[in-house]
C-alpha positions as CSV (number, residue, x, y, z in Angstrom):
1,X,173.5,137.9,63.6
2,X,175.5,134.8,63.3
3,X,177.2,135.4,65.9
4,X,174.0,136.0,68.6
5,X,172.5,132.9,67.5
6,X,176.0,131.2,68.7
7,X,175.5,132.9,71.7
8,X,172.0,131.8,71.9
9,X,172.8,128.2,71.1
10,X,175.3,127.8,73.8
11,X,173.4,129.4,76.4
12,X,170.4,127.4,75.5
13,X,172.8,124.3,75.1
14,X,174.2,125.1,78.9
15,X,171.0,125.6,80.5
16,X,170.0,122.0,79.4
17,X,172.9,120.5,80.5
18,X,172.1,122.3,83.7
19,X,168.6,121.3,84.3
20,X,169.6,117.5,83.0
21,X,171.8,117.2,86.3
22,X,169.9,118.9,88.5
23,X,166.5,116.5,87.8
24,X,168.3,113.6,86.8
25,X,167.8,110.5,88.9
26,X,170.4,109.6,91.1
27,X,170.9,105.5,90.8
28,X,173.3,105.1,93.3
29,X,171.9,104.3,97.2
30,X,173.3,106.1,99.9
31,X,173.1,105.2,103.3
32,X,171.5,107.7,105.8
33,X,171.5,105.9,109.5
34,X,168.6,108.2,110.3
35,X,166.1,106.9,112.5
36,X,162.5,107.5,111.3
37,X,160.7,110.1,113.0
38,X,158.1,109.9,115.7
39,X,155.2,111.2,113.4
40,X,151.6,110.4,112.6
41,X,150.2,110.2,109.0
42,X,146.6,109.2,107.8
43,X,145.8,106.6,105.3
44,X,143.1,107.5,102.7
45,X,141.0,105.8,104.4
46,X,141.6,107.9,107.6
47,X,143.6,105.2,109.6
48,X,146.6,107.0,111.7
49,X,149.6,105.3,111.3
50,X,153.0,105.8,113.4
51,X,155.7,104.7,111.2
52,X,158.0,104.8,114.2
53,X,155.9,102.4,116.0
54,X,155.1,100.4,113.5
55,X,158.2,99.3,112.0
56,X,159.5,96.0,113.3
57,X,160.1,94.3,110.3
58,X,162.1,95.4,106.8
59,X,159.9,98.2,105.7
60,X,160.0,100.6,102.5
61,X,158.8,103.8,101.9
62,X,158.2,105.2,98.5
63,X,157.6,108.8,98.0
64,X,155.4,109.7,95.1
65,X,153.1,111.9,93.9
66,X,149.6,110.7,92.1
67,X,150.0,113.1,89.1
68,X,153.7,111.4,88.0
69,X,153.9,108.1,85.8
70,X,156.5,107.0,87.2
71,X,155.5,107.2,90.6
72,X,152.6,105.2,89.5
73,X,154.6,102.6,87.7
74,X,156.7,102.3,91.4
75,X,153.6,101.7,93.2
76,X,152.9,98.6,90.5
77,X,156.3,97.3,91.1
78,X,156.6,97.3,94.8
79,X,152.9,95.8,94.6
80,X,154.9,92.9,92.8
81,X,157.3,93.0,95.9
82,X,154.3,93.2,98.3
83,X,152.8,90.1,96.9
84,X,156.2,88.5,97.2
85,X,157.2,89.1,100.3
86,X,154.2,90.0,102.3
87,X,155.4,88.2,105.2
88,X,158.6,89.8,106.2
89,X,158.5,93.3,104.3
90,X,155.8,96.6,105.1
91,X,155.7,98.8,102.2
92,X,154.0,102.5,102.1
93,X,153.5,104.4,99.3
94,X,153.5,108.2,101.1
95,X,152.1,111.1,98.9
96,X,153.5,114.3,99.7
97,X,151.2,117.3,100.2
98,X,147.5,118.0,100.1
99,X,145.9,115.5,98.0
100,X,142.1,114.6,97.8
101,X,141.6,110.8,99.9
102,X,139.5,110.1,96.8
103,X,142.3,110.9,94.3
104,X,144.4,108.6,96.4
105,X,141.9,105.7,96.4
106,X,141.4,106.1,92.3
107,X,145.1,105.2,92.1
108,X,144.9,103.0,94.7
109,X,142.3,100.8,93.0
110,X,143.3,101.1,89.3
111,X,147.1,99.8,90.3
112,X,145.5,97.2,92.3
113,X,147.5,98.3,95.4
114,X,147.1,96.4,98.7
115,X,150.1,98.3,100.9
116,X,148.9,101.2,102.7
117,X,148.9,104.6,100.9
118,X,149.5,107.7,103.6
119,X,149.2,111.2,103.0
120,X,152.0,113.6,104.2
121,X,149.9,116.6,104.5
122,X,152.0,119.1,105.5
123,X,155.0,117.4,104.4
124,X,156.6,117.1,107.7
125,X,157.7,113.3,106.8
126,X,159.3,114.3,103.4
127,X,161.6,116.9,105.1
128,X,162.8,115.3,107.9
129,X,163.9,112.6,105.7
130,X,165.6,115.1,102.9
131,X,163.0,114.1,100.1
132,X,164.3,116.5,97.6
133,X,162.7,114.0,93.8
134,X,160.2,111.9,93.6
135,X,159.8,108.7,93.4
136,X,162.4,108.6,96.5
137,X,162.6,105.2,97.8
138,X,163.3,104.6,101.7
139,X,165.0,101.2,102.9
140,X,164.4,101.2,106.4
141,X,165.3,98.1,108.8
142,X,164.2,96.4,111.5
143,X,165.4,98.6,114.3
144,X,163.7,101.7,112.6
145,X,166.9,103.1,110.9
146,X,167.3,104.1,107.2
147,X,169.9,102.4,106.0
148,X,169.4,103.5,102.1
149,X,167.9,106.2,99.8
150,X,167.5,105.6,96.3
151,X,166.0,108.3,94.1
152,X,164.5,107.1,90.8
153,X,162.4,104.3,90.1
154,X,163.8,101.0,90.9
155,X,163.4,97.7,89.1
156,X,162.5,94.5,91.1
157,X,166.0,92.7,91.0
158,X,167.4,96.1,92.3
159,X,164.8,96.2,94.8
160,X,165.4,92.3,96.1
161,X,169.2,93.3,95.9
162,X,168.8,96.2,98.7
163,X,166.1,94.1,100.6
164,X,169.0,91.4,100.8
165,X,171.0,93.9,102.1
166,X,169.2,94.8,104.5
167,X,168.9,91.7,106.0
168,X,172.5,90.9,106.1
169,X,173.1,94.5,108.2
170,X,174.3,94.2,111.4
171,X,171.9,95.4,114.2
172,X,172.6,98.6,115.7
């Protein structure tokens, strides 16, 4: 009997171990050089937005979904960002998957959000970009290339630290 529960235990102690790295936020950025896609997503509000167009300027993309708390607290912080630096950064929050516009608005109004929220239906966005966690966190530059990922939230030192960055890349 002793002995199964051993086996039990280390089985059960394994597994966690297991899971604990395979969700576990990964801190570090990595650079992707991707450029961003040539796709269309709606707003809540039903505005069609190109990111490929419409990136001429330091941008960010968060991935989230509206059910996680931490996705939510993201969307607060980069609000903090937006308020900042409204003038030479775009931020969008992008919900993957079919969500309700309303459900979208009710965050978007109880986090006092002022950066568009889209909606990526079908998901199309989140796997041409490898969104594999959420919240994923896009740096994008002003040529339309992503020049980091970062999965996990991200503090606002952090995030100034890769928005410097950005702006001291070279142009491609």
């Amino acid at each position: 009997m002793k002995r199964i529960i051993l086996i039990l235990f280390v089985i059960a102690f394994c597994s966690g171990i297991s899971i604990s790295l395979i969700f576990a936020p990964k801190s570090a950025t990595q650079p992707e050089n991707l450029k961003i896609p040539d796709l269309t997503l709606k707003t809540n509000t039903g505005k069609k937005i190109n990111l490929s167009k419409n990136i001429n300027t330091k941008t960010i993309l968060l991935f989230w979904l509206p059910k996680s708390l931490s996705c939510q607290k993201q969307l607060q912080t980069l609000q903090k960002i937006q308020n900042e630096y409204s003038d030479s950064v775009l931020i969008y929050g992008v919900s993957i998957g079919t969500i309700e516009k309303e459900a979208v608005e009710e965050i978007k109004i109880e986090n006092s959000i002022t950066y568009p929220l889209l909606i990526d239906k079908d998901a199309k966005l989140s796997e041409e970009l490898l969104i594999s966690a959420i919240p994923t966190l896009i740096f994008i530059n002003n040529q339309g290339i992503m020049v980091e990922k970062h999965v996990g939230l991200m503090d606002i030192p952090e995030l100034k630290k890769n928005l410097n960055s950005i702006a001291q890349q070279p142009n491609k």
